[in-house]
Each structure stands twice: as structure tokens, then as C-alpha cells.
N, C-alpha and C positions, 0 to 999 in steps of 0.2 A: 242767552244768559252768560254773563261775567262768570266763570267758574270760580276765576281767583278772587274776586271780591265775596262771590258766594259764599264760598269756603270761609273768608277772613270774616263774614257778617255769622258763619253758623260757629266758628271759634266762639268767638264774641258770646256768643248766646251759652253755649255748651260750659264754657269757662265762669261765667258768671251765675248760668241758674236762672237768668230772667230776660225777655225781651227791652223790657224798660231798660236797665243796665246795661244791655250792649248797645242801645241807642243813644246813652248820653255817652259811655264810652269810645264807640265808633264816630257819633256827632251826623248821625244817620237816622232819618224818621223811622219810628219804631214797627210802623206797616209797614214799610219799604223791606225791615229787617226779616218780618215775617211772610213777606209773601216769597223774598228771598229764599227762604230757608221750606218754605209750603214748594218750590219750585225745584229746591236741590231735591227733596223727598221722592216727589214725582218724576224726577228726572232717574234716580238710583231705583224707584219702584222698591225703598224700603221703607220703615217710620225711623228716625234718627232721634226723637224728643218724644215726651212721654207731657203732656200738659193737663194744665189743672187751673184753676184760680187762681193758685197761692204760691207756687212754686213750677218750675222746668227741668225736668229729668232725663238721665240720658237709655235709651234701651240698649241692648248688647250690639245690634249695627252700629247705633249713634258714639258708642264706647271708642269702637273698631275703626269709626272713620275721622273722630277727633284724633285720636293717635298720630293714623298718617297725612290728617291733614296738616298738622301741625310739622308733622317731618319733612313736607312739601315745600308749604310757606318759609320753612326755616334752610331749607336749602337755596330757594330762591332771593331770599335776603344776604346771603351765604355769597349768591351768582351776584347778585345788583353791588356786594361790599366791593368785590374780584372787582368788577371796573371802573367803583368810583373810587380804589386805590393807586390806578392809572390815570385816572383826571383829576383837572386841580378845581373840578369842578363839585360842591355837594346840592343833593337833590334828596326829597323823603320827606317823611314827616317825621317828627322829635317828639314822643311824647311824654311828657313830664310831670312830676308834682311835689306841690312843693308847699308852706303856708302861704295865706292871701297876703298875709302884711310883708316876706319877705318878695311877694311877685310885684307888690303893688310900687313899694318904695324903694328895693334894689334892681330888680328886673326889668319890670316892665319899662322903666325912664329909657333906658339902654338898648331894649331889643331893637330900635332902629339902627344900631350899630352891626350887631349880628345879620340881619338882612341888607345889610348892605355889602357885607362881603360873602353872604350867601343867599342872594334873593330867591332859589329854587329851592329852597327849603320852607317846610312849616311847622308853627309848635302848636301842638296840641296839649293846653295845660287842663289837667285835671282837678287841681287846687284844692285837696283834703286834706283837712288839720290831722283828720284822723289815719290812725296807721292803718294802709289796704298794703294789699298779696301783688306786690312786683310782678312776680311771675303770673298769677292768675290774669290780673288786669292788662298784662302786656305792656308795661308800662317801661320804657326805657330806663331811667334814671328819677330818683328823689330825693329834695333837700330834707334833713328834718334835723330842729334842731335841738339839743337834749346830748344825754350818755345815754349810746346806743346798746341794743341788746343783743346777744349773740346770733346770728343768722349766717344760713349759708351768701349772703350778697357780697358785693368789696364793698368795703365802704372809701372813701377819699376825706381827709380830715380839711375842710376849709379855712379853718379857723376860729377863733372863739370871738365872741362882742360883748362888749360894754356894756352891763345890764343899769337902768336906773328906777327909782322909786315916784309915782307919778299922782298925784289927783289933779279936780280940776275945780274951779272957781268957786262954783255951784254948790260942788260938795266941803270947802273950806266954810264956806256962807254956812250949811246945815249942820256941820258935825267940827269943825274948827280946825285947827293947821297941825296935824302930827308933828311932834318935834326930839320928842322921846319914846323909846321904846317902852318903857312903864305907862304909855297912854295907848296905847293901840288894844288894850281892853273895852277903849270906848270909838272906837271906829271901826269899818269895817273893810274886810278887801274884797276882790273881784276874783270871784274862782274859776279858772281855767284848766277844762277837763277835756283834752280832747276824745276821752275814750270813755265809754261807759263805766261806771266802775265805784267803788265809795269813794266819797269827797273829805278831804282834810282840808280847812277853812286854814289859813295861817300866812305869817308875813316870815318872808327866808331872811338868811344874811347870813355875811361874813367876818370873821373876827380871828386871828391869829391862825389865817388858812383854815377855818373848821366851820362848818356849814352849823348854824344855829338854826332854830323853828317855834316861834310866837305864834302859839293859838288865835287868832283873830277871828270875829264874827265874819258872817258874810250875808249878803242879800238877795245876790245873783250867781249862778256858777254858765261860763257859754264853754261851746263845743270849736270857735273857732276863733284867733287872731282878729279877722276885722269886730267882731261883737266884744270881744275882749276888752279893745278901745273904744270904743262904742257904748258900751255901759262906764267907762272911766271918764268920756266926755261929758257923758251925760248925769256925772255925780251922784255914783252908783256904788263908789270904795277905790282903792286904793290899788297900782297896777304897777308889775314888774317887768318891765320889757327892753329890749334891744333898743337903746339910748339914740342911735341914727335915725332909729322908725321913728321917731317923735320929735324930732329938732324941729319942723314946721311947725310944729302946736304949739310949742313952749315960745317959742318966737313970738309967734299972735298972742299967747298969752288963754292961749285956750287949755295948758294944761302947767302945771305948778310943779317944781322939783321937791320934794320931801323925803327925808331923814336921809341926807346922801352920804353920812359916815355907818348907814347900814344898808348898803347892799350886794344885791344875793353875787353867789360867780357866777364867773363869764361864761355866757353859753356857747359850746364847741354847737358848730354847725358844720354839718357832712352834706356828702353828694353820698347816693347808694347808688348800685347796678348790680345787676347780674352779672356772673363769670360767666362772657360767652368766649367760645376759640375764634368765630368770626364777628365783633361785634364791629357794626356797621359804623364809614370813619366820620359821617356825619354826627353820632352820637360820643365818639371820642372826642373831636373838636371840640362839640358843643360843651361838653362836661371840662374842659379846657379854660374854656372862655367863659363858666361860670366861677371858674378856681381863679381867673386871673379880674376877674369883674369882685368876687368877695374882698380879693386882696386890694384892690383900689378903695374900698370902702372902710376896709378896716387902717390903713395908712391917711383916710381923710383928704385923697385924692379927687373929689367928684369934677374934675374936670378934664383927669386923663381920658385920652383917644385908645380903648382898645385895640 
């Protein structure tokens, strides 16, 4: 038996409340996680989890041995940081998250840059729109973009982008070309909610620095950036998003600029982390070279060499 993988697989579990979720977390088959953890049990001759159908609870052993497992783990990341600040070498896994639409069209084009000057590295991207628990999910670092709320995390300001007003062909053809804000009673937008919660339907914008808000209908509301454009392509209402995400489509001609003397402000986008005293220098770099990677994109660099 791997102790330390053991240990890092019954985190996982103890952390989150479910085998399911420390499988797609860890990236580990969800038997493998539980015979794991049926194995640590056996092995200590205690019950660590308390299971059910519906839920995964911790009993007063299982309380006692998440604690120091985690003081364990986090010393030995602690020992691995000590020597990869002696080598010019990084190695580990990076786990991050961040939205789909900024991995898909600032990130991912790039990551073969990043491995190539750290090919013993790996990133483990989690990809929720929605806001998860840093801490809980063990998550290194996340982008998110919006005015942040107050939490114990750092946050890193990367910068803000260009926001633009968007339909597509489809939906010009059924409902007709917005052009004035006194017509947007007769069209509708795309509501974008990543979190559970009540929906305000409406079209934003700006005007002498002061955020306005027009009630608009709506049709659809999605939980995440790729669906978000995905109902906009598919002539579903009208979409406000980071102007670079979209310079491909409007090209083709697969989506249409509309009302561009009303749009909303520039969205600040962050990197988050945890304040650790040892935080490991593979996730420093990394958080580096996404602040130097935002900033080529917002300068309309895309063909600088990181």
C-alpha cells in the first residue's frame, strides 16, 4: 500500500463528502479511491467514514486522522518546495481552475509554451464556472473574472478586458438587428448565472462612468461560459463577453457586433491562492506566467514568445 497516495486519496474523500468527487478531483477511478481508503481502514483497525447512499461522514477517528494527515502531506510539500528552490528544475502537479472560455482561448493555445520550459510539470484543470472552496478542493490557484468578494485568499489583479455586445445571424433573421436601447423590450439576452440563485434578465452598460441596467426578456439562462456562447451562436439572445473570446466568430461572420456605443465595463480578471508560508515554487512561476500571458493579450501581443 502507497500510504502517501492513500492518505492524499482519503483527504480527497474526507474533504469533499463523496467518493464521486474525489475521483473526478484526484482524476483517479472512484473503486480504486474506495478500496484505497477500505485498505487505510483495515490497515489502522479503525472506521475513518461513516457511509450512506447519499452522503460520506467523518467519525471521531476519521476527524483525528484528517487533521494530521493533512499536517503530513503539507509538510512534505513543505520538504519537495526546500529542493525545488535549489533546482532550476520544476516538477508536481498544478491544479487550477479557472472559466472554460478563458482556458480554451487564452490558455490552452499557450500551454505548449509553459511545458516546454517545464516539461515535469502537470496541470490539472478543474474548469468551474462556479465558485468552489480553494481550500476544501485543494486547489492551487483560480482565475475568476468579476469584482471579487472578500475572503481570506490573495488575490493578484491581472487585469481588466474589453467587454463587447454580440448576437448571431440566426437570431438577427428571427427578432432583427438591435440598434437602440429603447428596442431591447423586443429582444431578448442570454442569462448567465454561474451560481444558483435568482435571475435578473437585463442588458448592462455604460455611460458617464455609471453602470446602467435595461430589463431585458430572456429565454435561456446557462451555468457556464462555453453554453453561454453556445446559446448566442445558436440564436438564442444577445451576449456580453470578453471581446478577444470572440474575434474568431465575428471574422467568419458567425456572430454580429451590436449596440457598441453601449457596453457594459471592463471585466478585472484575478488569479486567487491561498496564503501559504511554503507555497511550492512550481505554483509561483506558474501564477507568473499566467500574469505575463493575460498581459500579452490585453496589449494584442498574440504572437509574443513567453
Amino acid at each position: 500500500m502507497d500510504k502517501i497516495e492513500t492518505m492524499k486519496r482519503y483527504i480527497a474523500v474526507a474533504q469533499t463528502g463523496s467518493f464521486t468527487q474525489a475521483s473526478n478531483q484526484l482524476g483517479v477511478p472512484k473503486s480504486a479511491i474506495s478500496m484505497s481508503v477500505s485498505r487505510l481502514e483495515e490497515h489502522l483497525q479503525t472506521r475513518l467514514l461513516r457511509r450512506s447512499t447519499r452522503q460520506v461522514s467523518l467519525t471521531e477517528a476519521g476527524e483525528r486522522y484528517l487533521s494530521q494527515s493533512q499536517r503530513l502531506i503539507d509538510e512534505l510539500e513543505g520538504l519537495e518546495n526546500q529542493f525545488q528552490r535549489e533546482s532550476n528544475e520544476l516538477s508536481g502537479v498544478i491544479k487550477v481552475d479557472m472559466p472554460s472560455r478563458f482556458f480554451s482561448t487564452v490558455v490552452a493555445p499557450n500551454l505548449h509554451q509553459w511545458f516546454e520550459l517545464h516539461p515535469k510539470t502537470q496541470l490539472r484543470l478543474v474548469g468551474a464556472d462556479y465558485r468552489i472552496d480553494l481550500i476544501k478542493e485543494r486547489i492551487d490557484c483560480v482565475i475568476r473574472g468579476g469584482v471579487l468578494e472578500d475572503s481570506n485568499l490573495i488575490a493578484r489583479h491581472l487585469g481588466d478586458i474589453e467587454m463587447i455586445n454580440c448576437v448571431s445571424p440566426s437570431y438577427v433573421e428571427r427578432y432583427g438587428l438591435p440598434t437602440q436601447l429603447n428596442q431591447l423590450d423586443q429582444h431578448f439576452v442570454v442569462d448567465y448565472a454561474p451560481e444558483q440563485g435568482a435571475l435578473q434578465s437585463g442588458f448592462e452598460y455604460v455611460k458617464n462612468n455609471k453602470t446602467h441596467f435595461v430589463s431585458t426578456k430572456s429565454l435561456i439562462s446557462v451555468s457556464t461560459t462555453d453554453a453561454y456562447l453556445s446559446a448566442c451562436l445558436n440564436g438564442l439572445g444577445i451576449i456580453q463577453l470578453p471581446k478577444w473570446g470572440v474575434q474568431e466568430q465575428i471574422a467568419r461572420g458567425e456572430l454580429i457586433e451590436v449596440l457598441s456605443d453601449y457596453v457594459c465595463m471592463p471585466m478585472p480578471m484575478s488569479v486567487l491562492y491561498e496564503s501559504r508560508h511554503q507555497q511550492p515554487r512550481r505554483i509561483r512561476e506558474f501564477i507568473d506566467w499566467l500574469s505575463h500571458l493575460f498581459a500579452r493579450f490585453s496589449n494584442n501581443q498574440p504572437d509574443t514568445k513567453l
